[in-house]
C-alpha positions in Angstrom: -52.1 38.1 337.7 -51.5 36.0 340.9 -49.1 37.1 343.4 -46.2 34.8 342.2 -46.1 36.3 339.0 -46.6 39.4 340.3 -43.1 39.0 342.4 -41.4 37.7 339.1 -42.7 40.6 336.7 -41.4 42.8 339.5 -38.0 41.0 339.7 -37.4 41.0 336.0 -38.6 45.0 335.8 -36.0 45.6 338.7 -33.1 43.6 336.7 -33.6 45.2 333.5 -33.4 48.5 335.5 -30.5 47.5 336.9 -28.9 46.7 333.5 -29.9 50.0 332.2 -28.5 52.2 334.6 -24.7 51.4 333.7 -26.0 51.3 330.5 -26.9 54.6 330.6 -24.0 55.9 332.4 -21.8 54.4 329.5 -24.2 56.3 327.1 -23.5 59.3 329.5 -20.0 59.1 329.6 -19.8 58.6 326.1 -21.4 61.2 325.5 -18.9 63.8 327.5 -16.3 62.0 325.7 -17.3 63.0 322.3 -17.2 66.3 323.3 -14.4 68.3 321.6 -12.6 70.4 323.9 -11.1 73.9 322.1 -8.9 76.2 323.3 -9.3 79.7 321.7 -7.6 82.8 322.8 -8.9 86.2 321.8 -8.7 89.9 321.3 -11.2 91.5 322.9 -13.9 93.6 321.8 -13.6 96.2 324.5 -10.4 95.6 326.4 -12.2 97.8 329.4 -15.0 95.2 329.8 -14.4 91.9 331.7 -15.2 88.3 329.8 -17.8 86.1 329.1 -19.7 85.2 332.5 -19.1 81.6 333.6 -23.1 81.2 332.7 -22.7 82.9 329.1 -25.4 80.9 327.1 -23.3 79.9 324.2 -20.9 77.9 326.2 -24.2 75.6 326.3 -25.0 75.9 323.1 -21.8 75.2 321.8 -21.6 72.3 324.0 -24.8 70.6 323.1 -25.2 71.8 319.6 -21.7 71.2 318.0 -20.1 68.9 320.7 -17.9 71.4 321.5 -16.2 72.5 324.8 -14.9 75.7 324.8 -12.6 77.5 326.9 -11.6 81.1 325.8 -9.0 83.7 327.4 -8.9 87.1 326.5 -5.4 88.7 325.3 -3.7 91.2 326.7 -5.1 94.6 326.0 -1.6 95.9 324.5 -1.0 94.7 321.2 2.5 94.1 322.2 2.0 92.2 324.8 -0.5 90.2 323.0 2.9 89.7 320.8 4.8 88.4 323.5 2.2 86.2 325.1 1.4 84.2 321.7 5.6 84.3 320.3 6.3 82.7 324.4 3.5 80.2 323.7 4.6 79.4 319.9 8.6 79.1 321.0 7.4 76.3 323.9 4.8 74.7 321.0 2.1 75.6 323.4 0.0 77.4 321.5 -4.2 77.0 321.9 -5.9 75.4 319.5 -7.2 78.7 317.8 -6.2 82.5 318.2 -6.2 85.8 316.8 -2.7 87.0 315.7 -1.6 90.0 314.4 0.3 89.4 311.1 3.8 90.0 312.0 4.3 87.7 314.9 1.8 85.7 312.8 4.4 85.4 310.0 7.2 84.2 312.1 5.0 81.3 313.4 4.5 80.2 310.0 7.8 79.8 309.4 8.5 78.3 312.6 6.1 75.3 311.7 3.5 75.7 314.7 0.3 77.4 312.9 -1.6 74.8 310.8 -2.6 75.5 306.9 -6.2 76.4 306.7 -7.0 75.8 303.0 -9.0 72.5 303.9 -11.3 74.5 306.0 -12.7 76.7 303.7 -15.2 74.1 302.1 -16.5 73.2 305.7 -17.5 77.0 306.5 -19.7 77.8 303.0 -21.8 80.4 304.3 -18.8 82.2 306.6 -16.6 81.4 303.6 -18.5 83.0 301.3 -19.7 86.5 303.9 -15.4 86.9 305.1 -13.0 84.9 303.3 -12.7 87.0 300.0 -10.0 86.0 297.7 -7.9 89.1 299.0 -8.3 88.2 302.5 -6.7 84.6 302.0 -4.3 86.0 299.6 -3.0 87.8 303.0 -2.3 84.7 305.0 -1.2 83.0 302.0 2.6 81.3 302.7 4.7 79.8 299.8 1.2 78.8 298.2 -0.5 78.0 301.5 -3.6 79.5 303.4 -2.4 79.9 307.4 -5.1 82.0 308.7 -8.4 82.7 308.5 -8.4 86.4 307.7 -12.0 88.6 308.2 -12.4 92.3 307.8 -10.0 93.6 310.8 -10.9 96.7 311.4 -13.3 99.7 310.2 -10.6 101.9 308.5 -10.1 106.1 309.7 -11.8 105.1 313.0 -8.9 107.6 314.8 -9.0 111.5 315.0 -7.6 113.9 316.7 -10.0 115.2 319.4 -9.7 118.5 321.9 -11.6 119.4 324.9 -14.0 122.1 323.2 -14.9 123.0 326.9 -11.5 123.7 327.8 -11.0 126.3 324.4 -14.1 127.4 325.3 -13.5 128.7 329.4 -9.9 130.0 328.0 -11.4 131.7 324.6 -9.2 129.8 322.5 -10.2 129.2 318.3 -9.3 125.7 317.5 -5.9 124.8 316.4 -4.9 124.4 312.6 -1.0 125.1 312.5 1.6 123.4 314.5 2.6 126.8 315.9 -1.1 127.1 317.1 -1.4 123.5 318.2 1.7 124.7 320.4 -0.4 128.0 321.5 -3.1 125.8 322.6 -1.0 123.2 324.2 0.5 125.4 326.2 -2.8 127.3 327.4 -4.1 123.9 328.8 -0.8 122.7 330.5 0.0 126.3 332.2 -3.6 128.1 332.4 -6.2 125.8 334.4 -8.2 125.1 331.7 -10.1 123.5 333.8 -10.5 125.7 336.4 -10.1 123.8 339.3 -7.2 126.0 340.9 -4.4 122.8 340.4 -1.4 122.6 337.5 -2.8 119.4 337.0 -3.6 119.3 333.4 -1.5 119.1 329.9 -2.0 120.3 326.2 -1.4 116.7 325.0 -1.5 113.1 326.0 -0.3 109.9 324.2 1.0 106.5 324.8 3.6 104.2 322.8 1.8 102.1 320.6 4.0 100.8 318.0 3.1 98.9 314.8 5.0 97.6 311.9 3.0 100.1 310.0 3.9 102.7 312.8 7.1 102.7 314.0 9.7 105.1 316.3 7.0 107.0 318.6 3.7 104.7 317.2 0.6 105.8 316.6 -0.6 108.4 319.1 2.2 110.6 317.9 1.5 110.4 314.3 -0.6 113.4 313.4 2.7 115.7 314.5 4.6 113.4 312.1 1.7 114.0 309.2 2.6 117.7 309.6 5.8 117.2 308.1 4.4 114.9 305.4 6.3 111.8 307.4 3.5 109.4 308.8 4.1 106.2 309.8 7.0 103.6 308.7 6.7 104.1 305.1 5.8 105.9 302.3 4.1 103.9 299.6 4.5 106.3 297.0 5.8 105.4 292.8 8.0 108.8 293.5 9.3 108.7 296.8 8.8 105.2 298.2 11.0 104.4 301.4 11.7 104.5 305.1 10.3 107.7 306.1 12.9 108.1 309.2 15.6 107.9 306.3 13.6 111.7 305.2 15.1 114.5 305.9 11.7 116.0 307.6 11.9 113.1 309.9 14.2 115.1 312.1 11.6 118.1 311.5 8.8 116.1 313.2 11.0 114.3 315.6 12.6 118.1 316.8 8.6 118.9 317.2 8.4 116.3 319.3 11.0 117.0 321.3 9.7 120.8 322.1 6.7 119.2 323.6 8.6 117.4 325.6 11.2 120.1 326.8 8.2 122.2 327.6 6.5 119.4 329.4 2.8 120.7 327.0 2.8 116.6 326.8 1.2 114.4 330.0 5.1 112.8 331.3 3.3 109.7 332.0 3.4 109.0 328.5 6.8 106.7 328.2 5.1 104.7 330.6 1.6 104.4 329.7 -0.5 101.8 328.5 -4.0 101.8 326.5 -5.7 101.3 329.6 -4.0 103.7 331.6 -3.6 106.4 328.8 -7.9 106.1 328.8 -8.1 106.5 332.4 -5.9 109.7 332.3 -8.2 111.3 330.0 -11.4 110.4 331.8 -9.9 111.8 334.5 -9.3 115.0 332.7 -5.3 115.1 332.1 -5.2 116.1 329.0 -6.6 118.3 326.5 -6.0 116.9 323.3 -5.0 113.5 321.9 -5.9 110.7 318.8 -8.2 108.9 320.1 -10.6 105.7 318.5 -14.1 106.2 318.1 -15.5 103.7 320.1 -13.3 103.7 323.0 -13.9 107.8 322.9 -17.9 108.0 322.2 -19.4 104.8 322.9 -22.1 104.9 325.7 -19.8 103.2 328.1 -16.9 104.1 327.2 -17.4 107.9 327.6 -19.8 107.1 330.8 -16.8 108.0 333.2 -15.5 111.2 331.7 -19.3 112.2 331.6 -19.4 111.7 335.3 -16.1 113.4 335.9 -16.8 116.6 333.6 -21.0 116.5 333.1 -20.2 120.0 330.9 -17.1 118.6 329.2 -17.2 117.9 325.6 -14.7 116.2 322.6 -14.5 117.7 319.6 -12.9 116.0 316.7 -10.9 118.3 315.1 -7.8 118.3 311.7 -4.8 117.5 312.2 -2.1 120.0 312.5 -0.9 121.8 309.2 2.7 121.8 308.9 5.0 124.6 308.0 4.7 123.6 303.9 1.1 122.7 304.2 1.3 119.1 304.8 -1.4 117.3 307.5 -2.2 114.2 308.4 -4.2 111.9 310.9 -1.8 109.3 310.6 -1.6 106.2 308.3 -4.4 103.6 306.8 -5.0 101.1 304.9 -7.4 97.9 304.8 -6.5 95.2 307.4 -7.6 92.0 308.2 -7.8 90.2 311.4 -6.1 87.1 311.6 -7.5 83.9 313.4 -4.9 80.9 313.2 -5.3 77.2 314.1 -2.3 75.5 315.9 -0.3 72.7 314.0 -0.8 70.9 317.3 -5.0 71.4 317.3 -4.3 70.0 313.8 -2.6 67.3 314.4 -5.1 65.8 317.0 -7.9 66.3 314.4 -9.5 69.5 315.5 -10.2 70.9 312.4 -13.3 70.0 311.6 -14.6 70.9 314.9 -13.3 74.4 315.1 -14.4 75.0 311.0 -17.8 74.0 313.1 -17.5 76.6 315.6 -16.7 79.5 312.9 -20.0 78.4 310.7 -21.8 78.8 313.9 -20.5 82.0 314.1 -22.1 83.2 311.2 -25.3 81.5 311.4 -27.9 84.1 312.3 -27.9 82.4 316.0 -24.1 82.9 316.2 -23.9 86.5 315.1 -26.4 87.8 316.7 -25.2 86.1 320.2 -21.7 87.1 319.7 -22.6 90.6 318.2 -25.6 91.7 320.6 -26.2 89.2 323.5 -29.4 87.9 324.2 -32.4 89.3 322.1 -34.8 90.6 324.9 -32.5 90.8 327.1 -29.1 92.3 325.9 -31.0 94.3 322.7 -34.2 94.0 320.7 -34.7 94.9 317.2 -36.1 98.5 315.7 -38.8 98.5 313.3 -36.2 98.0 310.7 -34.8 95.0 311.9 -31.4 96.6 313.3 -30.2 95.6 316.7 -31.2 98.0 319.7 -30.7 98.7 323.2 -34.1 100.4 323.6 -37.1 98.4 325.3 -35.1 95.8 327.0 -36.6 95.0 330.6 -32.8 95.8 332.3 -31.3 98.9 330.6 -28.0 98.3 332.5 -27.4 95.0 330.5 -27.7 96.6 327.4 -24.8 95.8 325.0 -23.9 99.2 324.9 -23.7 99.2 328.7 -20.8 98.1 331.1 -23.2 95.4 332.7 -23.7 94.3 329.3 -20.2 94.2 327.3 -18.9 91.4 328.6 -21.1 88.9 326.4 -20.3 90.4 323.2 -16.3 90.4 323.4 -15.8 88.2 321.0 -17.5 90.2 318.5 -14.6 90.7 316.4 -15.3 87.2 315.2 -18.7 88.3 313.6 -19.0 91.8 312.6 -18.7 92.9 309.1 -18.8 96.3 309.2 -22.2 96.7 307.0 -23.7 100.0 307.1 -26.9 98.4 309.6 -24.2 96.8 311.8 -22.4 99.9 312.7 -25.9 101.9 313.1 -26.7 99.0 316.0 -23.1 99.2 317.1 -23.1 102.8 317.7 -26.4 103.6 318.7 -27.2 107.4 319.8 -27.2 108.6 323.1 -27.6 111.2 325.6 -24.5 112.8 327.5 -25.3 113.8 331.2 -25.5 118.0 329.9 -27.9 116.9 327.2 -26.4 116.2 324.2 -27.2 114.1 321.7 -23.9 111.8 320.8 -22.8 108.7 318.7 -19.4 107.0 317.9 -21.0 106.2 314.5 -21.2 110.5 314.0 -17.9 110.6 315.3 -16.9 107.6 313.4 -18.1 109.7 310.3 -16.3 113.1 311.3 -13.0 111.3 311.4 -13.0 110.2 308.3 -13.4 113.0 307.1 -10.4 114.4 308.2 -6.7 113.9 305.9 -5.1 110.8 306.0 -2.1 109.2 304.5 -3.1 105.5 302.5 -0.4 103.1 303.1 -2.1 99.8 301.5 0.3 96.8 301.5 2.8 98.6 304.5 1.5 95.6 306.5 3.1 93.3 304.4 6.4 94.3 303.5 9.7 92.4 305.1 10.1 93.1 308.5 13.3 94.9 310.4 15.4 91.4 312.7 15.5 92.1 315.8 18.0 94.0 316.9 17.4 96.6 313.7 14.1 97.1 315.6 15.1 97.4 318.8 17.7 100.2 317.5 15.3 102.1 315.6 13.1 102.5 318.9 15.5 103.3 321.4 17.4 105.6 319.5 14.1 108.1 318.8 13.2 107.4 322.3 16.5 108.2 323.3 16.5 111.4 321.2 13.2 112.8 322.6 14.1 111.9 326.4 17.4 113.8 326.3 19.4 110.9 326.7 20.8 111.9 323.3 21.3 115.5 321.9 18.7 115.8 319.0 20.9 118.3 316.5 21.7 117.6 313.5 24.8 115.9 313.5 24.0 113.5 316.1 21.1 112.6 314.5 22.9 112.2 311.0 25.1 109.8 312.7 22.0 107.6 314.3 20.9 107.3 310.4 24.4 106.0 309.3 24.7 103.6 312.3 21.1 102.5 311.2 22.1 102.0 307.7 25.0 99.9 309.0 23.0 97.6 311.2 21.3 97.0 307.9 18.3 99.7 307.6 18.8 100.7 304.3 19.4 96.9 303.1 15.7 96.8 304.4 14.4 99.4 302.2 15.9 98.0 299.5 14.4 94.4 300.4 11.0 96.6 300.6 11.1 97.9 297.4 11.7 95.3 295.4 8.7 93.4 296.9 6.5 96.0 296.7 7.5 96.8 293.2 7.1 92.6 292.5 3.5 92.7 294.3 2.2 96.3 292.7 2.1 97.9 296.4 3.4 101.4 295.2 0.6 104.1 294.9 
């Protein structure tokens, strides 16, 4: 080739270079562009740990594998304010593009027009469809013949006990408490009697938080097993032969008088009215309290009980039964099976995101998915046993184990992928070793607290809710009642029941009833 053409092969090779590089910045750009940005908001796994990392792998492989760009932020760790956050965003139709709901604020964005149906989904999702979306599960976010959520297992069921300090019973030589009269005993021994030996009045017999449900109303859940003494757990009873508002019962007032001694005798931590989940677990890590309910996990897994083991290396939790009430009656608290509700916003549908996010959930359940949502990293986060279960032994890095505080952070959105199988929870709960020597698993205390007497409440969840101002009476006035700034006696409290029937309680029994007779909810 002579050196003309030379220069003019070289000219024509730099033009066509040229050409191509806006070329391929178009291709480029285009590229970014057909990415589909989602918004999803979520309930964490462990409300303790922090989020995703910026770096978390399956931002990337979301990105370049479904041509998605995802953006996630963690609910509040109350339920309640998780309530308020998502109703705010609903009212100002600013919802995200997908979120977890529970089912009563879940309800009243359905009827407010600003969740999208999800029956068209289905068919896009046939292997997630067919391992979480049973028939039962979209019967429960079915609206007026619609599907408005994608509803998977929610939550393992009996996964709460009542639980003492077995070290403190043991340094006072206490037995364990069965009756309410000895629960008192016992209460009152670690609020007055330095169970812990540390020379302070420092400690109480009992610590709890407000954590109110549709399905546990007036005091909430942490307060329930004093109420299952008196045979009046939860909102309602479910029953064929004595279905209704159990704080229409007369034993109510029993349970609620119980209560109140606790309170009057200050055996119960005072922080309590002011609590919340986070701070009612860093009280008894800390060693405020002596007894409690208490969920497996966020008792007994590795991480989770890391701080109380620091703080008390010879301390112990026992799970224990509930107290027996003077006619015999005992009870954890209520249960049923749930289901945890993911919704789409009207708005995500509207701009076409449907088939994107269906994408996402599929994902999910694809053995890449769940075991990156589930474990972490294989290798890194967990390997697998020689039975092909999940594990966090032989990983180069014990701290970023998934059952480690180091490690949580890249399975919080878990929720979206367990469930529940009998291998799952073995890997979930793995055993471990507590700082005195003792061999300990959530999934053994998982097991212990089932055991233990319950009260079945299947279909509470879905009955008619209380307005607004029904609600808000029926929680200040038993608040009211236990802090004094009412007289509980009987007259008074006779009175609070009338003014509640007035305002329209017993019009919401009635309501009750009837649908739970029409949908055969009574047991």
């Amino acid at each position: 080739m002579n050196k003309h053409l030379r220069i003019l092969v070289g000219l024509a090779l730099c033009l066509l270079m040229a050409l191509s590089l806006p070329a391929q910045g178009a291709k480029e750009q285009a590229s970014e562009q057909a990415l589909t940005p989602i918004t999803m908001w979520y309930a964490a796994l462990m409300t303790e740990a922090g989020p995703p990392p910026a770096d978390w792998v399956v931002y990337d492989i979301v990105r370049d594998k479904l041509g998605i760009e995802l953006t996630l932020t963690a609910l509040p760790s109350s339920e309640d304010d998780q309530d308020v956050k998502i109703q705010a965003a609903g009212a100002a139709n600013n919802l995200p593009d997908v979120f977890m709901v529970r089912r009563t604020p879940w309800l009243r964005l359905v009827k407010q027009g600003v969740i999208a149906d999800v029956d068209d989904m289905y068919p896009l999702m046939p292997k997630r469809t067919a391992e979480m979306y049973t028939p039962e599960s979209r019967a429960y976010t079915t609206y007026n013949g619609k599907s408005y959520g994608l509803a998977s297992p929610g939550a393992i069921i009996k996964n709460e006990g009542v639980v003492i300090r077995k070290d403190w019973l043991d340094r006072l030589g206490l037995e364990v408490p069965k009756t309410t009269e000895e629960y008192l005993n016992v209460m009152r021994a670690f609020t007055f009697d330095d169970p812990d030996g540390n020379g302070k009045d420092d400690t109480y017999g009992f610590g709890a938080f407000l954590e109110i449900t549709p399905r546990e109303e007036g005091l909430g859940r942490r307060l329930d097993p004093f109420f299952g003494a008196f045979g009046v757990a939860g909102t309602w009873n479910m029953s064929k032969d004595n279905f209704g508002l159990n704080i229409r019962k007369p034993a109510y007032y029993d349970a609620l008088a119980f209560v109140k001694q606790l309170v009057d005798e200050r055996l119960i931590d005072p922080n309590w009215l002011s609590y919340r989940k986070d701070d009612f677990r860093a009280a008894w890590k800390q060693g405020r309290f002596g007894i409690m309910r208490e969920q497996n996990a966020a008792l007994a897994m590795e991480a989770n009980y890391k701080p109380f083991d620091m703080n008390f290396p010879n301390g112990q939790w026992m799970v224990i039964d509930p107290p027996v009430g003077p006619e015999g009656k005992s009870s954890v608290g209520v249960y049923s099976v749930t289901y945890r509700i993911t919704a789409v916003s009207a708005k995500a549908a509207k701009e076409g995101k449907k088939e994107a996010i269906a994408r996402l959930f599929e994902w999910m359940s694809s053995d890449e998915g769940y075991y990156l949502l589930g474990w972490g990293v294989e290798g890194v986060n967990y390997t697998f046993d020689k039975d092909g279960i999940p594990t966090a032994a032989g990983i180069p890095d014990p701290e970023l184990a998934y059952t480690q505080p180091k490690g949580r952070p890249v399975i919080q959105l878990a929720n979206l992928v367990y469930r529940y199988t009998d291998a799952e929870l073995k890997a979930t709960f793995p055993t471990y070793t507590t700082a005195n020597g003792r061999s300990q698993s959530a999934l053994d205390v998982l097991r212990d607290m089932q055991t233990r007497a319950w009260t079945e409440d299947t279909g509470a969840d879905t009955l008619p809710l209380p307005n607004d101002d029904l609600k808000r009476f029926y929680e200040q006035g038993v608040a009211e009642f236990i802090t004094g700034r009412r007289v509980l006696n009987q007259a008074n409290w006779k009175a609070f029941v009338t003014d509640f029937d007035r305002l329209g309680g017993k019009a919401w029994e009635d309501e009750a009833r009837a649908y739970a007779q029409e949908n055969g909810l009574l047991l």
